[in-house]
N, C-alpha and C positions, 0 to 999 in steps of 0.2 A: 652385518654390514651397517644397520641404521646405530650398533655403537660407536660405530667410526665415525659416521654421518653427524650424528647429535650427542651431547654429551650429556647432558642435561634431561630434555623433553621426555627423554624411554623412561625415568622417574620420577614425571610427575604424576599421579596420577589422581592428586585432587588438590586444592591448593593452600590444604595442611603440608604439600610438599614440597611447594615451594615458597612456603614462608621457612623454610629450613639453611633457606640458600643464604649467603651473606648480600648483600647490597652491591656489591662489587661486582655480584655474578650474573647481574640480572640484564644487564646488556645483549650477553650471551646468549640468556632463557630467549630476550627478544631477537635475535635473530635466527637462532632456530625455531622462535616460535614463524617465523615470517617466510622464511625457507619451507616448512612442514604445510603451511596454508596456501603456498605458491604450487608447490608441486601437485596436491592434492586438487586444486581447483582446474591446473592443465588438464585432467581427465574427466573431472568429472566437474563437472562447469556450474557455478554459483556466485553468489556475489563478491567481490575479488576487492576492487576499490577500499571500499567502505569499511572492510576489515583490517588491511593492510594499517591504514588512517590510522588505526588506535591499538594498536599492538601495545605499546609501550603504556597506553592509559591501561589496558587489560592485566596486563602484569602489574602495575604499580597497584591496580585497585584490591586485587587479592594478593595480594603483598600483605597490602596497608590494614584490610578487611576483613574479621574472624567472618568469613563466606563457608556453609550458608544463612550461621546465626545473623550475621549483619545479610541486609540485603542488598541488589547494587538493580538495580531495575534499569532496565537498555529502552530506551526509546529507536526504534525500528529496530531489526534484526540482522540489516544488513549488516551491522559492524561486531557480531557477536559470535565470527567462529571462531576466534582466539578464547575467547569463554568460552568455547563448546569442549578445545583440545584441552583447555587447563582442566577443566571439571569430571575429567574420567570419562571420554567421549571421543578419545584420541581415535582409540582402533577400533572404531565405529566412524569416524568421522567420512571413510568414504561409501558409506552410504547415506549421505546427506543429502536428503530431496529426491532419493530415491525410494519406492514404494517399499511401503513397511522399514523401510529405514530413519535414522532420525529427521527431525523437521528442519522445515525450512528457516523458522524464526524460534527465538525460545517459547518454550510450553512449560509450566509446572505440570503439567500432565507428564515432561518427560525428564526432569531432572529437578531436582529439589533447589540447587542454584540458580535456575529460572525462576525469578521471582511473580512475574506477569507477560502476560502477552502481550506482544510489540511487533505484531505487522503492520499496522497503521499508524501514522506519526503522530507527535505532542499530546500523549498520554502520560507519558513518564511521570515527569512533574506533579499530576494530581492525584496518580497512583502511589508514589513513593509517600506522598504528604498523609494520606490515609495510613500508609503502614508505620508513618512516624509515629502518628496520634496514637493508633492502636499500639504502637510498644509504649508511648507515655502513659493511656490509662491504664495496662497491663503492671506498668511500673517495674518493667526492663531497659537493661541498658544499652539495646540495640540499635546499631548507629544503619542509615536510611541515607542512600545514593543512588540520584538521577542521574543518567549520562544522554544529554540533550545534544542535537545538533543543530549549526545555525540554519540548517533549512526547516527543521522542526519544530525551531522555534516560532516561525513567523505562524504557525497554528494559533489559531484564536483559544484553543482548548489550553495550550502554554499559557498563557497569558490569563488564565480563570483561575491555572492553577498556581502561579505566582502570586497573583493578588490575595487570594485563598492565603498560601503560604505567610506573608507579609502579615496577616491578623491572627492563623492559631499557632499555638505554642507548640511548636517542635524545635527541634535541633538537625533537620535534613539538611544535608550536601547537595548541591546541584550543579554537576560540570556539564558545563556547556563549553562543548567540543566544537571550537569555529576553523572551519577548514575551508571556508571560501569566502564568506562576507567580512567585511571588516565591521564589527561593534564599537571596538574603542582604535584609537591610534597604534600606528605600528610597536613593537617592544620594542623599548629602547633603556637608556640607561636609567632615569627618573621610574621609568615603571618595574624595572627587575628591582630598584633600592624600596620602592613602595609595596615590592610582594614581598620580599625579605625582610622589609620592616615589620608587616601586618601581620606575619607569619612567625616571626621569633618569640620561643618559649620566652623570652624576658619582655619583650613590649605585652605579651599579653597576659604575662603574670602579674605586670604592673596595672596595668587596664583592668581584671578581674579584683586584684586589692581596692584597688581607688572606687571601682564598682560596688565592692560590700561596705565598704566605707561609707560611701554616700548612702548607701541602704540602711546602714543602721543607724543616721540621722535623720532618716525620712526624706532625704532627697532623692530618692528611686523611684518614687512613684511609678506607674503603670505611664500616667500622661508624660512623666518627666523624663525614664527612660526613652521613651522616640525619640526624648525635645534632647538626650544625648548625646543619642544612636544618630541622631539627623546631624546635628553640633557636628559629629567625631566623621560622619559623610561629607560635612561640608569641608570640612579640615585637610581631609582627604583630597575630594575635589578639584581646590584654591590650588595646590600643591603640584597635581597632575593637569591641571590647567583643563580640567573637562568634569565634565558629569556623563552616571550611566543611568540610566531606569533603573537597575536594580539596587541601587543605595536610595533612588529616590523612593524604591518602595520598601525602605526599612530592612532588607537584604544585604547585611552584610556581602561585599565582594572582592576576590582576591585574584591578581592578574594584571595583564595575560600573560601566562606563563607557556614553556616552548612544552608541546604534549608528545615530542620524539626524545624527549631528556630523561628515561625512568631514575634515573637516581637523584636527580631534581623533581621528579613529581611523587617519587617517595616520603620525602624531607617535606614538601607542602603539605602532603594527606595527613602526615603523620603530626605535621604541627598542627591543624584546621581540624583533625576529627572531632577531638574533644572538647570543642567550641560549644557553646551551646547560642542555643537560637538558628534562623536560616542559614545558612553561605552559600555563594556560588563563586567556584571557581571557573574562570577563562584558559580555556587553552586554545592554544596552534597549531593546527594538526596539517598535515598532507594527503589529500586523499590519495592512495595505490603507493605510498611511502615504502622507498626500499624497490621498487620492479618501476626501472626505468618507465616501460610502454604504459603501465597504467598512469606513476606520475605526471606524466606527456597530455592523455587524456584521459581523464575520470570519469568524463560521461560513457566511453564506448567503454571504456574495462570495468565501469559498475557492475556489470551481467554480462561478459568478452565473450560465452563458451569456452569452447576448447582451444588449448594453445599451447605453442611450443615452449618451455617454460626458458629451456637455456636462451631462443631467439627474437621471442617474444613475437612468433607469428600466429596469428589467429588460424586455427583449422576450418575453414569451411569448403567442406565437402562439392567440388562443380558437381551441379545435376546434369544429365545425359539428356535433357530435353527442357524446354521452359517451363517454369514455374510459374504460378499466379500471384500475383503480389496480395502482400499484406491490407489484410483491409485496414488497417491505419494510415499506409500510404495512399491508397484508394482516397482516403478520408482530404489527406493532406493536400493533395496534387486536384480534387473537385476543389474543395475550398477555394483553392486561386482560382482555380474557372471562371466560379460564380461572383467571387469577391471583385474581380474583373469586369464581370456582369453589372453588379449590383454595389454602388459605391457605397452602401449605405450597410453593410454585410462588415461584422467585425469576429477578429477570433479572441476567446480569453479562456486560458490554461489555469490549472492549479498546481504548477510546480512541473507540468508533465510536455512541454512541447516537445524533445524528443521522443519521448514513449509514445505520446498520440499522433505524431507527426506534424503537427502544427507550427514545425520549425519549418519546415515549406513557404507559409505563411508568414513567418517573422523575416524570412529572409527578402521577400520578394516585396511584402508592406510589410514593415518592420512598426510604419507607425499605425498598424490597424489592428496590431496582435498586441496583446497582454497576459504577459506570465504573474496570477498574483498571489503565488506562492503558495504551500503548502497548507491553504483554507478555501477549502470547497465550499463552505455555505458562503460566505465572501465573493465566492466564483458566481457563485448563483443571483445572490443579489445586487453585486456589480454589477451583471448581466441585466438583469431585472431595471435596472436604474438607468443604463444604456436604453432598455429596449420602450423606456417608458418616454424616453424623449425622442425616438423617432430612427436610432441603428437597428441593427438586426444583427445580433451577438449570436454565433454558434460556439456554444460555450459546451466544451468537451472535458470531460471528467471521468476515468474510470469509476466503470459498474460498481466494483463494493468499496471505493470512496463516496461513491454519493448518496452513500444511504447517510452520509456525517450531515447532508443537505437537504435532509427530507423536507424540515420546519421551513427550511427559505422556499424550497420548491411550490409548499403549499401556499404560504402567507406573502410572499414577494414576488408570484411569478402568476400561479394558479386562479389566484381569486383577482386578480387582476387581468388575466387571460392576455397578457403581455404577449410578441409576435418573437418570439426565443426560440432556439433550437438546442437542446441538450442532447449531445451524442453523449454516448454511455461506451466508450472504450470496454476490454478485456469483460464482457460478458459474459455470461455462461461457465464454464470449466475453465481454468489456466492452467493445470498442470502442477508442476512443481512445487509453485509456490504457498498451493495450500487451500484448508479453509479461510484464511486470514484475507483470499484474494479474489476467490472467487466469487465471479458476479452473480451469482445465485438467487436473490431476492426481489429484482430489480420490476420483474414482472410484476409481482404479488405487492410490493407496497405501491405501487405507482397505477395500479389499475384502479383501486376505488378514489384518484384524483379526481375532481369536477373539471372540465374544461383542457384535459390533455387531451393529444392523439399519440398514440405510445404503437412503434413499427417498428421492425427487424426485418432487414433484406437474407433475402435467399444467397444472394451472391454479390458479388464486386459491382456489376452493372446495375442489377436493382439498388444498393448502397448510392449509387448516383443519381439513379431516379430518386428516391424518398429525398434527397438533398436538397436537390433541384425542387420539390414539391414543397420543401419544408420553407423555403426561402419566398415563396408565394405571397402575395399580399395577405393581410388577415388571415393568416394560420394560427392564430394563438399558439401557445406552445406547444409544441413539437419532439416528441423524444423518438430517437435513433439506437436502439442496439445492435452492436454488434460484438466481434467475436475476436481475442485475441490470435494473431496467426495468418497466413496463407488461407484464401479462399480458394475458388476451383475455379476461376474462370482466368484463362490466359488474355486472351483481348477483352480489355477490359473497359478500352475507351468509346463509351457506346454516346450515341445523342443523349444530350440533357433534354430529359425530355418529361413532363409530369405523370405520377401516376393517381389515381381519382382515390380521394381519401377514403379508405372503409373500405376498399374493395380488396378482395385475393383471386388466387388465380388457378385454374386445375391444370394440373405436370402431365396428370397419366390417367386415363381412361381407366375404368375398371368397373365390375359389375356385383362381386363379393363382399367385400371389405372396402373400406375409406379409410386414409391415413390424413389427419389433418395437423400439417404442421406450421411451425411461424421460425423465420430466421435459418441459419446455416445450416444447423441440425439436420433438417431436411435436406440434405444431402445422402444422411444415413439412411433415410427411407427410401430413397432413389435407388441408393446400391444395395438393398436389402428389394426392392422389386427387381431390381434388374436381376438378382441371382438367384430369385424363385423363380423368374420366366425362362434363367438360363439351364436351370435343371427341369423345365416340366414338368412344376408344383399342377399344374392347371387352376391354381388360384389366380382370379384375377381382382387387383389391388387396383382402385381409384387414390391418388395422390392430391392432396390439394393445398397450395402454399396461402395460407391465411393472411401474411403480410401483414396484416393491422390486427393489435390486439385489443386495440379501443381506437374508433368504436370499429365493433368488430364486423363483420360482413355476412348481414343478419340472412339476404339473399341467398350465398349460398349455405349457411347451414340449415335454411328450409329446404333445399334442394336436397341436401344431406341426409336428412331427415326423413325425408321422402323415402329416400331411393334405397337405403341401409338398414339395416338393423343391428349394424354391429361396426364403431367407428372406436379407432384406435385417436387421442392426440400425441404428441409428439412437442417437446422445447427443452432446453437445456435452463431451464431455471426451475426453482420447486415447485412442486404438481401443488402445493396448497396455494391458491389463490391466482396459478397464473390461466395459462389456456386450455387447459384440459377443466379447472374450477368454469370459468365461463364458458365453455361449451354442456357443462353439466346444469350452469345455471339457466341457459339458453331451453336445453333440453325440456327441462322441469316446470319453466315459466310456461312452454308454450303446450305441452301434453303429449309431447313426442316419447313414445317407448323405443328408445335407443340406448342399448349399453355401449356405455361409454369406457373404454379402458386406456387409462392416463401413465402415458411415459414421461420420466422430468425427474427432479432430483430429488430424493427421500428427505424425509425429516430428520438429516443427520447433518453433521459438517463432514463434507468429504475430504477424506486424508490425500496427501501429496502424491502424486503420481506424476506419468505421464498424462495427457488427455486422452490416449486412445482407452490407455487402462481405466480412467475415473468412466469411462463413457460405458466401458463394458461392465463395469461397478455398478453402476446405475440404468443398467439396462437400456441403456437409449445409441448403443452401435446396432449395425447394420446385423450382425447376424443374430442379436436378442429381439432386433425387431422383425427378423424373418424366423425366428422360431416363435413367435408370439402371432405371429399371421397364421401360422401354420398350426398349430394349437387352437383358433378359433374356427379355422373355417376346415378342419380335419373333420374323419370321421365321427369320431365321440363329441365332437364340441355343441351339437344340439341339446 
């Protein structure tokens, strides 16, 4: 059946195989490459949009590219399972993102055409420029391509590594794929004759004559080459009636060219490879190009789930009873509250207002919210630079993006003790997406900060408590984690009302064992006492939500301490350095003989699953922590 279906794709199986195809044929390859990634993503649900986008660049690049002597390095991964199907990854592909199945982003760990890692944006560029260098002093002749997007490009990290690029001697490619901002004026006829000009075997066999020429009069200098290269930009220019940054940084640049044309962006690569020095080509891409409903909107079909692929309707499942909302939306829907409150309360994103929900917030004060793109330490110090003349910025940024903002946290925010609020979005485990995303560290580097107070609510309602507390007069900085996902609490809309810094709070009485946890996690311990009480364990388990991990709630762990000899903690971030390390340090400072046994995430990167599975991986669901009660306070555990 799938040779009827596709004619093409059942034979490619690496893309020595279809570089066998004529030029003619590759339209075809792209639409049943686009067909094969449609189908495949209605069942089993991953990033749709983004890949869609550059079908036509994904074929043209392993066309153009001995892959995987040449490398083609993806900045983010969203747009690389058309890479995944061409590289021998086909009939595997749908286990993508599912456990022990392929990953979510490329890995060299899981295919040799994955050149680097690219779950986090504006790496590409400075990663490629490395492997240029290293095939220059190698003294190979292996050509080096970026595939940049314009949201990743506005990364400060883009821009170190262009400037980088613009001083050392390579010959890297850099396509930067614009699918939504406009950088230069729209295509028109002056710019298709100035790509076709820049790009013809004969303008540039004549430009490399003229070039040896002057070289072997000694007009090529090192100094005089730029004073050319800038001449033959400016030339360029005058001509198109604009300038771009990238000729002004010595960056050869060719474009924009249309990025759904593959036998047009074959004819470009294939003239531009052999260039030597930098280039960056522009293309136009479409995000969810080819499937009507994503074209429509890219943001919901970035990550749609499940969907009818002929109808283009989204599958979501009615639940038989109410659900707890999102703690993002929690996030979003206080924000106005307080923002209402407190005129002096501002929000700022780093590229993520719908992911954190602080489109809530743009919508209703549009002029209080700032999206400022895809640079987190920017996020921070913007922040920092608001909060220093007198707003009050809750500046939200996922967990394992802001470790890219550690240096601003400490130096712009910290030692300044600024009155800032940094929520920490997707916390803890994500799921699917991986080690690349999960918030796992966030505890451990942010604890030995001077001058934070660093919290995790229990639920939806405490999430609106720490808000409300955190927007306080004189809080200095303020960090909020939380957890990607549904919490547990259905009514959610409780009093804004403050909770006392440093303090936590006891769940469950108990006389045996102490479970001390921080943040949602502790939920698992809830339902791991509840179903020891329900079988007539006759253990009885003390629960206590800690709430604040700095400073932390020195009261009751003397109380703790007291009364226990044997305390279990409990977080979903790594046991080195977060709460279960401060409860040890706690322990040791003050002379207390308490074993301390720490649950939290190993010193691994945990692979893609779902979260119930990473949770049961990592020992910290409900029934690893009710066999782990039950194993200390058993018969033998003396």
């Amino acid at each position: 059946m799938e040779q009827k279906e596709f004619r093409f794709l059942p034979h490619i199986q690496c893309p020595a195989d279809l570089r066998k195809l004529s030029v003619d044929q590759l339209p075809a390859v792209c639409d049943e490459l686009r067909r094969d990634i449609i189908k495949e993503l209605s069942v089993n649900p991953g990033h749709l949009a983004s890949s869609l986008g550059v079908v036509e660049l994904t074929v043209a690049l392993h066309y153009c590219y001995d892959t995987p002597f040449d490398r083609i390095v993806w900045d983010v991964g969203h747009q690389a399972y058309g890479h995944k199907i061409l590289t021998g990854r086909r009939d595997q592909f749908y286990t993508n993102r599912k456990q022990g199945g392929i990953r979510p982003f490329p890995s060299p760990e899981e295919s040799e055409y994955d050149t680097f890692s690219c779950g986090h944006a504006s790496n590409s560029i400075s990663a490629a420029l490395g492997m240029a260098v290293a095939a220059h002093l190698h003294g190979e002749d292996r050509k080096v391509v970026a595939v940049i997007g314009d949201g990743a490009m506005s990364g400060g990290l883009a821009f170190e590594g262009l400037n980088n690029a613009s001083e050392t001697p390579n010959d890297m490619l850099i396509i930067l794929n614009d699918n939504d901002m406009s950088i230069d004026n729209s295509v028109g006829g002056m710019r298709q004759y100035l790509l076709r000009i820049t790009t013809n075997p004969t303008y540039n066999s004549l430009r490399f004559k003229i070039a040896n020429k002057l070289s072997r009069i000694g007009w090529l200098s090192d100094k005089r080459k730029k004073g050319i290269l800038r001449f033959n930009n400016s030339m360029k220019s005058l001509l198109a009636r604009q300038q771009n940054i990238f000729e002004g940084m010595d960056i050869r640049y060719f474009g924009p060219a249309d990025g759904h044309d593959v036998v047009e962006l074959v004819r470009v690569l294939q003239a531009i490879k052999s260039m030597k020095g930098p280039k960056l080509l522009h293309i136009h891409t479409i995000k969810g190009k080819g499937y009507a409903p994503a074209e429509e909107d890219a943001i919901v079909w970035h990550s749609p789930g499940k969907f009818d692929e002929d109808t283009g309707q989204r599958l979501c499942s009615a639940p038989d009873c109410p659900v707890p909302p999102r703690f993002q939306d929690v996030f979003g829907e206080t924000l106005v509250e307080l923002a209402r409150q407190n005129p002096q309360i501002v929000g700022v994103t780093p590229a993520m207002p719908t992911g954190c929900s602080m489109n809530i917030m743009m919508k209703a004060m549009p002029d209080r919210c700032f999206d400022v793109g895809i640079a987190e330490g920017h996020a921070v110090t913007f922040s920092g630079g608001m909060a220093k003349d007198g707003l009050l910025p809750f500046c939200n940024i996922y967990s394992s993006f802001a470790q890219r903002a550690y240096d601003n946290i400490i130096h712009d925010v910290a030692i300044l003790r600024l009155n800032l609020v940094l929520c920490l979005d997707r916390a803890g485990l994500v799921g699917e997406d991986g080690p690349t995303h999960h918030g796992a560290f966030d505890f451990a580097y942010l604890r030995p900060i001077p001058n934070l107070t660093i919290a995790s609510p229990y639920d939806e309602t405490e999430l609106r408590r720490l808000m409300y507390t955190a927007q306080l007069p004189d809080r200095g900085p303020f960090v909020i984690r939380y957890p990607r996902g549904n919490g547990s609490v259905v009514d959610w809309r409780c009093p804004l009302t403050s909770v006392e810094v440093g303090t936590g709070r006891l769940l469950h009485e108990g006389s045996d064992i102490a479970i001390l946890s921080i943040g949602p996690i502790g939920t698992q311990a809830a339902m791991a006492i509840h179903a020891l009480e329900g079988e007539g364990s006759g253990v009885s388990v003390a629960h206590y939500d800690m709430r604040f991990l700095k400073p932390v709630d020195e009261k009751m762990l003397h109380e703790v301490a007291r009364r226990f000899t044997q305390v279990i903690t409990l977080e979903d971030g790594v046991v080195s350095g977060g709460l279960g390390s401060c409860v040890l340090e706690f322990m040791a400072d003050h002379g207390y003989d308490v074993r301390v046994h720490r649950l939290g995430l190993p010193d691994a990167f945990i692979p893609h699953a779902t979260v119930e599975q990473q949770q049961k991986a990592c020992h910290i669901d409900a029934a690893s922590i009710r066999s782990l009660v039950l194993q200390l306070t058993g018969p033998s555990a003396g």
